[in-house]
C-alpha positions, 0 to 999 in steps of 0.5 A: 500500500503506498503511503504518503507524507506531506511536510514543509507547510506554514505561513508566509507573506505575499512574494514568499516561498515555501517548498512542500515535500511528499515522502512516498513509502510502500512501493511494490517491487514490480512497481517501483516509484518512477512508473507512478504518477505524482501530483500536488493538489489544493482545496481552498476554504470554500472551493473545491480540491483543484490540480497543482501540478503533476509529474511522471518518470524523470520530469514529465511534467504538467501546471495549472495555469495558476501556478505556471511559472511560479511553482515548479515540481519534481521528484527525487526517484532514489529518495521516493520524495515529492517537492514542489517549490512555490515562489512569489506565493500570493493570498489566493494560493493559501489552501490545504495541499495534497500529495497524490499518486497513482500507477501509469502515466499522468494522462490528466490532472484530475484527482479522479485519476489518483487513487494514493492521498496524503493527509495534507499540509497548510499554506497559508500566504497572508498579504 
């Protein structure tokens, strides 16, 4: 059963950084970490969880329009960690963020797709 372990959550002031991690665990020996799609998603009070980014393999990877040019994702196969670097954050990116996975490809940014949950870590971005 893959598990995953969101940390690096906090507060910051507008034009700040933070960056998340995912720490991902129980990866099958036929499966290993590089075959899955990873993802950052985000629920802000009152709206519904949206797609961050994702990534697959050695750096296959998609934003939302959002985040684009701002955020910037990667994964660290041999550590089986997710990152995701957030600069310039702004009030609207406050929101509890999600690490995902799935097996296969990252064919959409759907969490539908997305079948492996972390339990979240807070940021909150203040003007």
């Amino acid at each position: 059963q893959v598990q995953l372990v969101e940390s690096g959550g906090g507060s910051v002031q507008a034009g700040g950084s933070l960056r998340l991690s995912c720490a991902a665990s129980g990866f099958p020996d036929t499966s290993p970490s590089d075959t899955y799609c990873m993802g950052w998603f985000r629920r802000a009070p009152g709206k519904e969880r949206e797609g961050v980014a994702n990534i697959y393999g050695a750096g296959s990877t998609t934003y939302a329009a959002s985040v684009k040019g701002r955020f910037t994702i990667s994964r660290d196969n041999a550590k089986n960690t997710l990152y995701l670097q957030m600069n310039s954050l702004k009030p609207e990116d406050t929101a509890m963020y999600y690490c995902a996975a799935h097996y296969g490809y990252c064919w959409r940014n759907d969490e539908a797709d997305f079948g492996y949950w972390g339990q979240g870590t807070q940021v909150t971005v203040s003007s």
